[in-house]
N, C-alpha and C positions, 0 to 999 in steps of 0.2 A: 504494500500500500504506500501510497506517497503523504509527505509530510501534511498537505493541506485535508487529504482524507484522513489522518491519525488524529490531528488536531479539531476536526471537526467533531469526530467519533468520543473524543475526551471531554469535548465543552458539552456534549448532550448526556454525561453520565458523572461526569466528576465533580465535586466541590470547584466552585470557581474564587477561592481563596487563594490562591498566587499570580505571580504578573508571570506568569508561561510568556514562554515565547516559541514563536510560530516555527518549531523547529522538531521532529522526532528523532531523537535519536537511538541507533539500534545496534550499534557496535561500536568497541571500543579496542585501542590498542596501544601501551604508553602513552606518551604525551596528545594522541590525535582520539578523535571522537566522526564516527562517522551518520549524518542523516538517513531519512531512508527514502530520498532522491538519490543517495550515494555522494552527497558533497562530503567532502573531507574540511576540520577543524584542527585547529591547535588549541587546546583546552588548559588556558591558564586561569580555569576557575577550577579545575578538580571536584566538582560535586561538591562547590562550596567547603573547601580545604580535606573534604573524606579523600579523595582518591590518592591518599599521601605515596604510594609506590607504584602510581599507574596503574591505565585501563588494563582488565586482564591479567595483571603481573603470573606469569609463570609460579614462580615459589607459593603465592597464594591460591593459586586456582590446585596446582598438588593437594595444598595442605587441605582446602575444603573436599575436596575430591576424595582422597585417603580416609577423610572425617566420615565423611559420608557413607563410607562403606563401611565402617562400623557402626558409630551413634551418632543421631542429629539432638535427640532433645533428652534428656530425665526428670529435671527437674533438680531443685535443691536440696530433697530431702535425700539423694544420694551423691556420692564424690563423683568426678568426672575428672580426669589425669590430664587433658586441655587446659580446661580453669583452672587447676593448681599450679603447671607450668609457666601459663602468664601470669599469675598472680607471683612466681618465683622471679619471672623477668623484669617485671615492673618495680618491685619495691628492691630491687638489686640495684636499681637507677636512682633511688632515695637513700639520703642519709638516715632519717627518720621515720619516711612514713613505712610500714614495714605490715599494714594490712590490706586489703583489697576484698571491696566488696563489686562485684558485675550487675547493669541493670541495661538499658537496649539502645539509651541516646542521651546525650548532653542533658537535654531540659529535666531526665529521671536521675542522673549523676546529681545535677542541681540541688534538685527537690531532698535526695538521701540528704544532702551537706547540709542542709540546713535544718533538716530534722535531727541530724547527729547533733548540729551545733547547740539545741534547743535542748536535747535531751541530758546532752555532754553536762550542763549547769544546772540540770535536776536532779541528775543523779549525783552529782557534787553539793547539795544542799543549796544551791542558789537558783532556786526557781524563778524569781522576781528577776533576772537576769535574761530579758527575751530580746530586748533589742540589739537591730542587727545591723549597722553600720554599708551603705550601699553607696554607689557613685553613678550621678549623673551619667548620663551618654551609656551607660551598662547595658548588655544585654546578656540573658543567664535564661530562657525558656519563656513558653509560653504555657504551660500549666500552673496552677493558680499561685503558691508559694515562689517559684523562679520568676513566674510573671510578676509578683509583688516584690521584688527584689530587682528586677529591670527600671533602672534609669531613663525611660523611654515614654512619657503621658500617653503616645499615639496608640504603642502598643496596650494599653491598659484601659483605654476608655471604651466606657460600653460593656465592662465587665467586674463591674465594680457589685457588691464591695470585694473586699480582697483584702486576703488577713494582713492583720497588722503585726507594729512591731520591726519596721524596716523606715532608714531614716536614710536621707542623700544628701551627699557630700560631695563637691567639687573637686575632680579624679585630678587629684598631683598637687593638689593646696595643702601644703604641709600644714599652716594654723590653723585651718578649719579641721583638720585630723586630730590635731593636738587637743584641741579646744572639744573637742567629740565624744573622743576616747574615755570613760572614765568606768569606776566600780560598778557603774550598770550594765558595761557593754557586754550582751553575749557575743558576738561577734563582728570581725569587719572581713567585707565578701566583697572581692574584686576581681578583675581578667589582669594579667601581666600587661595585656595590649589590651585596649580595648579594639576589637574586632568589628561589630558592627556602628560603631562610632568613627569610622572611616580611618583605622591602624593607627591608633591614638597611641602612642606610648606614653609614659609617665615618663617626670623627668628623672634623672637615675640617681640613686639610692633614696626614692621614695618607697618601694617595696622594703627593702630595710627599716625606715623609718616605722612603716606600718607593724613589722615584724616585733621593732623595740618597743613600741606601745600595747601590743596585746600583750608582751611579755609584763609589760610593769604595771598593768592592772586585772590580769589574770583572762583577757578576753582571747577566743579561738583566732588564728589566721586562719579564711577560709581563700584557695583559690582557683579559680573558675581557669583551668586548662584547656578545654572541650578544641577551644579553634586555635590557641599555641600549643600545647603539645605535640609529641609522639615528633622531634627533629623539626618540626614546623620553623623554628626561628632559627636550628642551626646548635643548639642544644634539644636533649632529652623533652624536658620543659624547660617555659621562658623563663623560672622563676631561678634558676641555674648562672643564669648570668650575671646576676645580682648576689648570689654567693648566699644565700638566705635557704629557709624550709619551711613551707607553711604546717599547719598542725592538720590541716587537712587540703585536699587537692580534687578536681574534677577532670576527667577526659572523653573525648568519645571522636567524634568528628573522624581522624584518621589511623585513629587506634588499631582498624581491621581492616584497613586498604578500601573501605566502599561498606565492607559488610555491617549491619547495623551492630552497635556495641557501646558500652558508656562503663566508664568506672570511677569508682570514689576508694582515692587513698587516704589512710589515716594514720595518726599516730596509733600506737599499742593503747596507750590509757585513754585515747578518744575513741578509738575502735570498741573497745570492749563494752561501751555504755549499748551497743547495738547489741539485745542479746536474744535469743529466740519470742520473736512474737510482734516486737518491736517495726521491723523492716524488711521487706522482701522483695522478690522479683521472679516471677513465674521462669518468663524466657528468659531470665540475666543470666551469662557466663555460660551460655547452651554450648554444649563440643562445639559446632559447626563454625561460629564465632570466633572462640577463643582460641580453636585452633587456627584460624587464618590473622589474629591477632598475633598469634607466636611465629608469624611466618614472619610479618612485618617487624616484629622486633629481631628477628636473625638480621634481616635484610638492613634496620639501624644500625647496627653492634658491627655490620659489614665495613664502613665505613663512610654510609651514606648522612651521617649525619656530621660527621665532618665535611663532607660533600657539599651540605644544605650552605653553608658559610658561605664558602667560594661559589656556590651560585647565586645566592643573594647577593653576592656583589658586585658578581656582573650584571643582574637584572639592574641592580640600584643603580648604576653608573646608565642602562639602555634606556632608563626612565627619566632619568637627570640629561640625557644630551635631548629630551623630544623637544622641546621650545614651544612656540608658539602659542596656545591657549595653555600650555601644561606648563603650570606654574613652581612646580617643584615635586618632590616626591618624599615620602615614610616610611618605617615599615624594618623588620627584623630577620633575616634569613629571607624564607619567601613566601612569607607573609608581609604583601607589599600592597601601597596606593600610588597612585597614578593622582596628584594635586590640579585641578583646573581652577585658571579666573573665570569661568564664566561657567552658568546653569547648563550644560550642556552633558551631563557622565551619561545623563540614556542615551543621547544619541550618538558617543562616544562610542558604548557597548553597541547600538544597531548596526554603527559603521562598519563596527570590526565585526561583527558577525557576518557583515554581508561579504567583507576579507576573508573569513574563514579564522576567526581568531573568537574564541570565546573570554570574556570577561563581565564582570558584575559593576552595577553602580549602588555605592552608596552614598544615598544621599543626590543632590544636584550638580555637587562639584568633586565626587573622588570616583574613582576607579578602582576596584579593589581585582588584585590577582592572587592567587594564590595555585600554582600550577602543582602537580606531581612533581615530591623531592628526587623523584629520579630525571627529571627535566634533564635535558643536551645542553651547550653550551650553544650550537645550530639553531635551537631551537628557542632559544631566549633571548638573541638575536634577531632572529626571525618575529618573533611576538612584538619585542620594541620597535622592528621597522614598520611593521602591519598598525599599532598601535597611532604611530607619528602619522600614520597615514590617512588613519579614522578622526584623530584627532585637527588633525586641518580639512577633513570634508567633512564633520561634523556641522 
């Protein structure tokens, strides 16, 4: 069937809650993505930072494939030797956090964190301890608790009320932090980057600063991983670069190379307030999952995340020589924006799509990329020409 027949076929049957675009796509293979007119893409959106080791990856498709032929699903009330494994890979990449609990996406990764956080200071005798410290421009889920903890009115309105208990803060203002912080706080919950705030970094050793204040009045660091993680900036997680450990952490987005997946790491003594009855997850940590999760962390450990550096830095330099409407550029590994002076990022994205180049807008003036850490050097070349070239027929 052709793209206009799929898309047509979709809008008569599905939620029409996304800005879709007029495009089917029906195959994939590293960095390119292909329609089902047969146009061929360069996909530096990655399924929105999931597809962290490329369309198809060989090592992945084994690992579910081999899975497969033994067990797809159990459930949690018996052990499953996938889950234990990544749960062994994961917290071997922490100083601290040293448990792992599996649930199926970012926004249910979310939801656990704050529930651990909430629970963490009741079982500690500090019940009255609920408030949870949040930042502007945030984004952490669309289910009711991660949505009340999003920085974002637009997404929140119209779906009110929404538990309380979450206060915002202007992301990277040290005296509004300071001034915040005190013996009530249960927690303060942030992204290293802000992600959908158009690749917002904080300025640097503001994650430290956060770190020293929950230490000096006893409140959790919680941190929202979901779209830095898993090599995304060029470390493990972003919060590595700053030389710091939160007490608790989220992942999910490219955890499993595409396949659905989310986890919440914790320390030992915040973990264990989570005890039977408390928190679960039917399909979390299912073999099928976890085992193409442990594909993707061999495939890190390979040297692909040393890799993520040196290709972030030649993106950042393909994005820094565009000129014209492209007023500068942000962004960590490759997890990167594309800076415009003018309202113009959707028509930026239509350009390049109509090049053969996929990318996301956020917002009216950024460009957000985030390609497969296995990207070429050809091919992130290729993306900044096609880019410079949407951007002046924009």
């Amino acid at each position: 069937m052709t793209n206009q027949e799929l898309v047509q076929r979709a809008q008569s049957v599905l939620f029409q809650n996304y800005r879709t675009q007029p495009v089917a796509l029906v195959r994939g293979e590293g960095s390119w993505v292909f329609d089902a007119d047969g146009k061929r893409y360069l996909d530096f959106i990655g399924g929105i930072a999931t597809v962290s080791v490329g369309h198809a990856n060989p090592r992945v498709r084994d690992a579910l494939m081999e899975q497969a032929r033994l067990l797809w699903h159990a459930s949690n009330l018996y052990v499953t030797e996938p889950q234990i494994r990544l749960a062994e890979k994961l917290t071997a990449q922490s100083r601290t956090l040293k448990r792992a609990f599996f649930c199926n996406s970012g926004t249910e990764a979310n939801e656990a964190m704050i529930k651990l956080a909430r629970h963490y200071q009741v079982v500690n005798g500090r019940p009255d301890r609920i408030e949870i410290l949040c930042f502007h421009n945030s984004f952490h889920g669309r289910t009711m608790g991660s949505l009340a903890a999003t920085g974002q009115p637009k997404y929140q309105q119209g779906f009110g009320p929404l538990p309380q208990g979450f206060r915002f803060l202007d992301y990277g203002n040290v005296e509004q932090l300071q001034a915040a912080v005190s013996g009530q706080t249960c927690a303060v919950m942030l992204e290293p980057i802000q992600g959908e705030a158009g690749v917002m970094p904080p300025p640097r050793g503001y994650l430290a600063k956060v770190r020293e204040l929950c230490d000096k009045h006893g409140a959790l660091m919680l941190l929202d991983e979901v779209q830095t993680g898993m090599g995304r900036t060029g470390a493990y997680f972003a919060h590595q670069h700053e030389r710091i450990e939160p007490d608790a952490m989220t992942l999910a987005k490219g955890i499993a190379g595409g396949v659905p997946l989310g986890a919440l790491l914790a320390r030992e003594d915040v973990a264990k307030v989570f005890t039977p009855g408390t928190h679960a997850s039917t399909f979390g940590g299912n073999p099928l999952a976890t085992a193409a999760a442990c594909a993707v962390m061999d495939l890190l450990s390979e040297g692909l995340v040393e890799r993520v550096q040196r290709a972030g830095e030649r993106l950042s330099r393909g994005l820094a020589s565009i000129g014209g409407r492209a007023s500068g550029e942000r962004g960590l590994g490759l997890l990167r924006a594309l800076l415009l002076s003018e309202d113009v990022a959707p028509k930026v994205v239509a350009k390049a799509r109509d090049l053969g180049l996929l990318v996301n807008a956020v917002g009216d003036r950024v460009v957000r990329l985030a390609p497969p850490l296995t990207v070429s050097d050809q091919e992130i070349d290729r993306a900044a020409e096609l880019l410079k070239e949407a951007v002046a027929n924009a």
